[in-house]
N, C-alpha and C positions, 0 to 999 in steps of 0.2 A: 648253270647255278654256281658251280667254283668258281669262276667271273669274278661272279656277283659276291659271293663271299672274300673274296680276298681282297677286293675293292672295299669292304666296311670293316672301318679300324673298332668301331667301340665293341663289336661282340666277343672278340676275343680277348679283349681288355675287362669287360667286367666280367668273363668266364675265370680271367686270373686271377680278379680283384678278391671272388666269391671263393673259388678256390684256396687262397692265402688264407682268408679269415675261418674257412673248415679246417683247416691245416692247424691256425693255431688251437683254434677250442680243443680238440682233438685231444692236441698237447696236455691243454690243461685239466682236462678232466678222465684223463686217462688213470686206472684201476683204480677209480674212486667206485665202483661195486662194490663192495667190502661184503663180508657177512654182517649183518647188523643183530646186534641185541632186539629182546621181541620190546625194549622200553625206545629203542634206536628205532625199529618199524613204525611204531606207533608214531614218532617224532614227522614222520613223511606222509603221513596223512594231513590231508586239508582241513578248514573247518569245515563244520557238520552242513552250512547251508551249500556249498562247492559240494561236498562228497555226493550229496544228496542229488543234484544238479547227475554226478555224473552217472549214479546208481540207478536214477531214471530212465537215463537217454539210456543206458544198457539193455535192461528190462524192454524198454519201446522198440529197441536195434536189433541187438545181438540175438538177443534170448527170444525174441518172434521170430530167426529162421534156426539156427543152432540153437539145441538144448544142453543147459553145461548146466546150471544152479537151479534149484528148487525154490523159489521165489518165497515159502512160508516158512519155509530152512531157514533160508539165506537172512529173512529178514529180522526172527529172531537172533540170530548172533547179532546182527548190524546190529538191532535196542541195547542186545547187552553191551555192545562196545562200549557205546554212548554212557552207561549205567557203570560199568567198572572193567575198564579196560584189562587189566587184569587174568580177567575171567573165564576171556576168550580166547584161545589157541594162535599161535603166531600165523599157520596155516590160514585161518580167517582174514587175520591184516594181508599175506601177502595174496589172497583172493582180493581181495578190496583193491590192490596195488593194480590188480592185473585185468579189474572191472575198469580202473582209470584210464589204465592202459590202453584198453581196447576201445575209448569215445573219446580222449584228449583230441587227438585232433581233430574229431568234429569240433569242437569248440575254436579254434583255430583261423575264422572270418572273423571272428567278432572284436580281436583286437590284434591282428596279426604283426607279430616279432621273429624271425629270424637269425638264425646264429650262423654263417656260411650261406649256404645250398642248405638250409634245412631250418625248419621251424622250431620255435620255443617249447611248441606241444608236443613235436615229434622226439624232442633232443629231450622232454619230461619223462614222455611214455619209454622210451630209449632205456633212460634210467631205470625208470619201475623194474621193468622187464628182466634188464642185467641183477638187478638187487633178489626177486624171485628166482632164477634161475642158480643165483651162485646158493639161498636160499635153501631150494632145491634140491642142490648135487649133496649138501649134506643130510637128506635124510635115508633113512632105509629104504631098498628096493624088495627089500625081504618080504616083509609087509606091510604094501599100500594101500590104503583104504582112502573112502569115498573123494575124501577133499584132494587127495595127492594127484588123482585122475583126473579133477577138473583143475585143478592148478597146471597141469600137462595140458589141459586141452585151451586153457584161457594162454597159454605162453604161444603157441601157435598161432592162433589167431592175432594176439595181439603182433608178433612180428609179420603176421599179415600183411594187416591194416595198415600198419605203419612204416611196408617197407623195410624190414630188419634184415639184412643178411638172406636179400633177396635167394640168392644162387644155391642156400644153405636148406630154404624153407621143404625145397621137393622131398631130401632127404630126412628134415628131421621129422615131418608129417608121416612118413613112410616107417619111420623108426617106431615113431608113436603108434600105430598102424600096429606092427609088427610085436611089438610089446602087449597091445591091449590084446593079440589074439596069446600071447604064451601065458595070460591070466585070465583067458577064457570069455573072453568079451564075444566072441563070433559063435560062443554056444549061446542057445537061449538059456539065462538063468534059470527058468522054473524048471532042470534037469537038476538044482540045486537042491531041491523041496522046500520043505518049513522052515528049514535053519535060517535060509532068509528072506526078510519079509518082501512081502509085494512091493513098496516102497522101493529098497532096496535092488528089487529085479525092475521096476521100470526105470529107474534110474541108471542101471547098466545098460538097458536098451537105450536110451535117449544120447547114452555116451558113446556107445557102440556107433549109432546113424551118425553121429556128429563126428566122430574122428574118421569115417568113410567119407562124408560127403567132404568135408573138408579136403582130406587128402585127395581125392577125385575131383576136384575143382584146381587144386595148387597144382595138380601135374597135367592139369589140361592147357593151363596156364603157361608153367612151363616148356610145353612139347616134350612131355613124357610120359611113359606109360605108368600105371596106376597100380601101387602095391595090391587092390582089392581084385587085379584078376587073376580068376583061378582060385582067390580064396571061398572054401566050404564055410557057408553058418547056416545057422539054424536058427539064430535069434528072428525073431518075429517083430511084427513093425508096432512101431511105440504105438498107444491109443492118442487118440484126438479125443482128450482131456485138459481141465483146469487145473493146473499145479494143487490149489485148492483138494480135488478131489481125492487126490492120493494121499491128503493128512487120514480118512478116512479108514476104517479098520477092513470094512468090505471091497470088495473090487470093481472100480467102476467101469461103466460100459462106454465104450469107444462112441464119441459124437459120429454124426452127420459129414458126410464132407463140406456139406453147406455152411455146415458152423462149422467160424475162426475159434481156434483156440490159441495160444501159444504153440503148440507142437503140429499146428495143421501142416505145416513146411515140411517138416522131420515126416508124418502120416503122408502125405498122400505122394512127397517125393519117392516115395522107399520103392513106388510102383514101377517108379521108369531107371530105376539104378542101375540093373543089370544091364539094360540096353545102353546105355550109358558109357560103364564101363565098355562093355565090347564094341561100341565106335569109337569111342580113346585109343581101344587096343589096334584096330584097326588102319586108325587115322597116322599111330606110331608105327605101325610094322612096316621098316625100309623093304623090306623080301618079297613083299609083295601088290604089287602095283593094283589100283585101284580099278574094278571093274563098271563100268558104266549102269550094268541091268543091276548088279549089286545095290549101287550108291542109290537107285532108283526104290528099290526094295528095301533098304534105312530109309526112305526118304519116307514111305508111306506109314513104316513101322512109326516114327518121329512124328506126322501128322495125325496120328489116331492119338498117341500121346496126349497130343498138343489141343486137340478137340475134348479129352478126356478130361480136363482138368474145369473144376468148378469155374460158375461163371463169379460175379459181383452181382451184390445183394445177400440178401438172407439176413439174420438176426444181430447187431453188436452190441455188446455190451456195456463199452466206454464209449465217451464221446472220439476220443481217438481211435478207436479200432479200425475206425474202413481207413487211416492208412498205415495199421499193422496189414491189416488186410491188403492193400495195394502193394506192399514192399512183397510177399510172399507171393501173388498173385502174377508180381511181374517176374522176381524169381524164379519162379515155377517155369513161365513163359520161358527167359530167355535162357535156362542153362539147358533147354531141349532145343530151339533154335538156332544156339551158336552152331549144333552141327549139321545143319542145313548147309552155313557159310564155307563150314572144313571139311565137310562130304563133297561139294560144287565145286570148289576154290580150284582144285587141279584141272577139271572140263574148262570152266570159265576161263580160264588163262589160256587156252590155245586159241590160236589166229587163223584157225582153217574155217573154211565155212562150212557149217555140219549142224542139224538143226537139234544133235542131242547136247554141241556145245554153247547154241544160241539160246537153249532152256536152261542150262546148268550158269549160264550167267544172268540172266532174267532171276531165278532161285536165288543164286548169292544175293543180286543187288536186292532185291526184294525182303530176303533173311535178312539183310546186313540195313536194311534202311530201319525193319523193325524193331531192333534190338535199338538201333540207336533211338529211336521214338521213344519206347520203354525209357529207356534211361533219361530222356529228355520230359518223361512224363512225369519221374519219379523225381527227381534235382527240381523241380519247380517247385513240389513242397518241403522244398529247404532238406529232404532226407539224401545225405551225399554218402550213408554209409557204402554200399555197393560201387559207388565211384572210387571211393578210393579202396576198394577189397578185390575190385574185380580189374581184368584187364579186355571182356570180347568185346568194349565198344571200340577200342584203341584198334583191335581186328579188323570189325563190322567198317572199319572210316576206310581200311587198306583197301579192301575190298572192293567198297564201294570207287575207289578212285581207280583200280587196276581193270574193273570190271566196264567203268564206264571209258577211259583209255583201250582197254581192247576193242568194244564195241565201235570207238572212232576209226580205229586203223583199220578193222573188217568192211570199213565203208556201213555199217547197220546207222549212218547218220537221221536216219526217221527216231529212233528207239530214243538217243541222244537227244537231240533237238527239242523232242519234246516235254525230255525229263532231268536237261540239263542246270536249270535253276533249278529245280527240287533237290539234286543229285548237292550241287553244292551248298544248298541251306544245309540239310544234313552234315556236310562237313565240316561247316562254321559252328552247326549246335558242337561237334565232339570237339572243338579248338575251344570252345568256351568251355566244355567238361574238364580239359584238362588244365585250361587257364585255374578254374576249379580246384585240381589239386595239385598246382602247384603252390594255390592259397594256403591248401592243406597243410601240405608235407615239408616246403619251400623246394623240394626235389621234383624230379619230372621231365628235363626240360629235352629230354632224347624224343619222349613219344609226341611229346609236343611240337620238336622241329621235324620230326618225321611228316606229320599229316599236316602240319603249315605248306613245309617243300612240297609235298605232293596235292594238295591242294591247288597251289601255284602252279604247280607241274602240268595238270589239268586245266586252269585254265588258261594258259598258254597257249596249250592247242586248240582251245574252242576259239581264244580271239588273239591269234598270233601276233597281231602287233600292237596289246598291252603286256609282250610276255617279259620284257623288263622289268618293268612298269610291278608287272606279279612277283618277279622274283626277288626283287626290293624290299619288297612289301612282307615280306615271309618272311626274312631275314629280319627285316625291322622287327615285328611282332614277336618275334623271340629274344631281340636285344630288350624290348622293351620291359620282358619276365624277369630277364635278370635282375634291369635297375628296382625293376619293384619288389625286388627280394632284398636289392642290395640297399635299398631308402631306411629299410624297414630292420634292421640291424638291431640286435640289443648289444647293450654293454656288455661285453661278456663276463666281468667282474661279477656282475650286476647279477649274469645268467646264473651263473652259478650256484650264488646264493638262492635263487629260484629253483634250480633245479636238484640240487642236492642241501636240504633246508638244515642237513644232521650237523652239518659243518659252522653253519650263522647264527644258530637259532642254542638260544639258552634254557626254552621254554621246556618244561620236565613234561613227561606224561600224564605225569597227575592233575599238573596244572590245566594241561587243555582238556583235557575229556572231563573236568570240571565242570558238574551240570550242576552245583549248588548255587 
C-alpha cells in the first residue's frame, strides 16, 4: 500500500491545497468571538423562517434522545422573542445559538460550501458555540440556575456534533459531570421538598440522565473510562411523559414503555446504565486482562438487555413519530451492542484455533454487521444525526474486516466464502456513511482512508491478483473527497460575512424582529 501511495501525485497535492486554504481562514477569523452585546446576539440570529427550520429539526433530533429544554418553556420565550426582543434574557438567544449549533450541519447536503477541510455549517455552528461559551465564562457560577445548565449541556453536545476540540470533549463532559454533582444533581431533588416545584425537580432529573449518558458515550468513544463510576445517586429515572404534562400543577404518572414520549430514551435507557458504565470500566482497565467465562457472562447480562427493550408499534401521536421512534429504538439497540464488539474484539483477534475464539469472532462479526445495519436503516431516512454524533459504526467496519482477515489466515475458508460479499457490502455501506460526513463536516478524511485501505486490504486477499488493481482504487476514492471538498470552496471574504453577520450587517435589532 506505500507503493501505491507514493506512486499517486494528486493526493498529497490537494491534502496541501485543502490544508493552505484552513490555514488561511484560520488567520482571518481568529478572536472574532468577542463578547457580544444582548442587541450584537440578537444581530446573529437568522430570519424567523431559518430559525424555525432549525428549532424543529432539534425538537425532532436532539430533544427525542437527550432532554435539555422544555419544549412549552422554550417555546414561549421563542413567541416573545419574535414579539419584543427586548424582553427576553440574552441566556435565551444564546440557547437559540446553541439549538443552531447542534442541526447546522445537518443542513449541510443541501447546498454544500466549504472553507479548507471543513464546511460552511460546521465553521457557522464553530462560531455560535465560541460566542456562548466566551458568553458564558462571564456569568456567575455562584448561582446557576435552570438555563445556565442547559446552556452547559447544549455547549457539549454541540462540540459533539460538530467535531469541536475533539481531544478536549472527554474532559470538558467529565468537568460537566463533576460540576452538576457539587450542585447536587446526583441527589434526587424531591430531598429538596416544596421549595421546589415538580417542574423544577423533573427537570434536574432529565439534566442529570443527559449529562451521564452523554459523558458515558464521549468516553466510550474516546477509549476512556467514565467520570460516572463509582459515583453514588439517588436521583430516580425521569417519567415517560409529554413535556406538556409537566405545565400541569399535579404530578403525572409515568407512560407505558410501549408509548413513545420524548423522554422514552432518557426512561428506559436509565435501566441498562450501570451495566454500562461497568463494561466501559472494564473494557478500560489495562490491569487487568480480560477473562473469557467473564466476557461470556456480559454477554448474556447485554442480551437480556437487548431482548428487554420495547419492540415497534404501539400508539403515535404525530405523523412523524415512528421515526422519533426508530431513532430511539435503534439507539437503545446499538449503545448495548457496541459492547458485544469490545467484549469479543480481544478473543476474535487470536489466530490459534480454539473454538471459544471461533464464537468470539462469529459474536463480533455478527455485533458489528448489526450496528452497521442499524445505521444503514436509520441514514435512509435522511436522519444523519447519530452519524455524525456517533463513532461505533467506524468500529463495527474495523472489526468486521480484522475479524473476517483472521478467519482467512485460520484456514475457517467455508465461514468466508460464504459470507464474503455480505461482509464487504457492509463495508461499502460505512465508506458511504462516512462519504456522508464528510458531506457534513467537510472533515473526516482519516476514518474514511482507514476502512477504504482496509477494505482493499481484504479484498486482496480474497482475490489476489486484483490487489493492485484494489489498492488504487482506495487511494483514488479518498483523492476523489478531497477534490470534492476542494470544488466546493466558498470565498472566504464572502464566508465571513456569512458567518460572523455582526461585522456586514447594518441591520439594528429593532429593525428585524419587526413583526409590524
Amino acid at each position: 500500500m506505500k507503493d501505491t501511495i507514493h506512486s499517486q501525485t494528486a493526493l498529497p497535492r490537494v491534502q496541501r491545497e485543502l490544508k493552505s486554504l484552513q490555514v488561511k481562514w484560520k488567520g482571518i477569523r481568529a478572536d472574532d468571538a468577542w463578547f457580544l452585546t444582548h442587541d450584537e446576539l440578537l444581530q446573529l440570529l437568522p430570519d424567523r423562517e431559518t430559525l424555525d427550520r432549525h428549532v424543529n429539526l432539534y425538537f425532532d433530533t436532539v430533544e427525542t434522545t437527550y432532554r435539555i429544554l422544555h419544549y412549552q418553556s422554550f417555546q414561549k420565550q421563542y413567541e416573545l422573542l419574535w414579539q419584543d426582543p427586548n424582553q427576553v434574557n440574552s441566556a435565551v438567544v444564546i440557547i437559540l445559538l446553541l439549538v443552531m449549533a447542534s442541526v447546522e450541519v445537518l443542513f449541510s447536503h443541501e447546498q454544500p460550501k466549504y472553507i479548507g477541510d471543513s464546511s460552511v455549517s460546521r465553521e457557522r455552528a464553530i462560531f455560535w458555540i465560541e460566542v456562548s461559551e466566551k458568553w458564558l465564562a462571564r456569568q456567575s457560577y455562584k448561582h446557576m440556575h435552570l438555563a445556565i445548565w442547559q446552556i452547559r449541556c447544549l455547549i457539549v453536545f454541540a462540540k459533539q456534533i460538530n467535531v469541536v476540540k475533539k481531544k478536549r470533549i472527554w474532559t470538558e463532559s467529565g468537568t460537566l459531570l463533576r460540576e452538576a454533582m457539587s450542585a447536587g444533581f446526583h441527589r434526587d431533588p424531591s430531598v429538596l421538598g416544596e421549595k421546589v416545584s415538580f417542574f423544577d425537580q423533573e427537570m434536574r432529573r432529565r439534566l442529570w440522565a443527559t449529562i451521564i449518558e452523554m459523558e458515558l458515550q464521549i468516553s466510550i468513544d474516546r477509549g476512556m473510562p467514565s467520570a460516572s463510576a463509582g459515583v453514588p445517586s439517588d436521583t430516580t429515572t425521569v417519567l415517560n411523559v409529554h413535556d406538556e404534562e409537566l405545565e400541569k400543577n399535579s404530578r403525572p404518572t409515568s407512560r407505558s414503555l410501549r408509548e413513545h414520549t420524548p423522554t422514552s430514551y432518557l426512561h428506559i435507557s436509565r435501566s441498562s446504565f450501570s451495566l454500562r458504565v461497568s463494561l466501559n470500566s472494564m473494557i478500560n482497565d489495562m490491569s487487568s486482562p480480560f477473562v473469557h467465562e467473564t466476557v461470556l457472562d456480559y454477554e448474556d447480562m447485554i442480551t437480556k438487555e437487548l431482548q428487554r427493550l420495547p419492540s415497534g408499534g404501539g400508539s403515535h401521536r404525530q405523523a412523524h413519530g415512528n421515526g422519533r421512534r426508530t431513532m430511539v429504538r435503534i439507539l437503545l439497540d446499538i449503545q448495548l451492542r457496541q459492547f458485544l464488539v469490545m467484549l469479543h474484539a480481544p478473543f476474535a483477534r487470536q489466530t490459534q484455533t480454539s473454538s471459544r475464539y471461533s464464537l468470539s469472532r462469529i459474536t463480533c462479526l455478527t455485533a458489528a454487521a448489526e450496528i452497521v445495519q442499524l445505521y444503514s436503516d436509520l441514514t435512509q431516512t435522511g436522519n444523519f444525526i447519530l452519524l455524525l454524533q456517533r463513532n461505533d459504526y467506524f468500529r463495527a467496519a474495523l472489526v468486521i474486516c480484522q475479524s473476517a482477515y483472521t478467519n482467512l489466515i485460520t484456514k475457517n475458508n467455508l465461514f468466508i466464502n460464504s459470507n464474503s460479499a455480505v461482509l464487504i457490502q457492509y463495508l461499502e455501506d460505512v465508506i458511504g456513511m462516512l462519504e456522508q460526513r464528510i458531506t457534513q463536516h467537510g472533515t473526516g478524511y482519516t476514518y474514511y482512508w482507514y476502512i477504504s485501505a482496509a477494505s482493499a486490504f481484504l479484498q486482496s486477499v480474497l482475490l489476489p491478483s486484483e490487489s493492485t488493481k484494489e489498492k488504487e482504487e482506495a487511494i483514488n476514492r479518498v483523492t476523489k473527497q478531497y477534490y470534492r471538498v476542494l470544488e466546493s470552496q466558498e470565498d472566504i471574504g464572502k464566508a465571513k460575512d456569512m458567518i460572523m453577520p455582526v461585522h456586514s450587517t447594518s441591520m439594528t435589532s429593532a429593525k428585524k424582529f419587526d413583526t409590524s
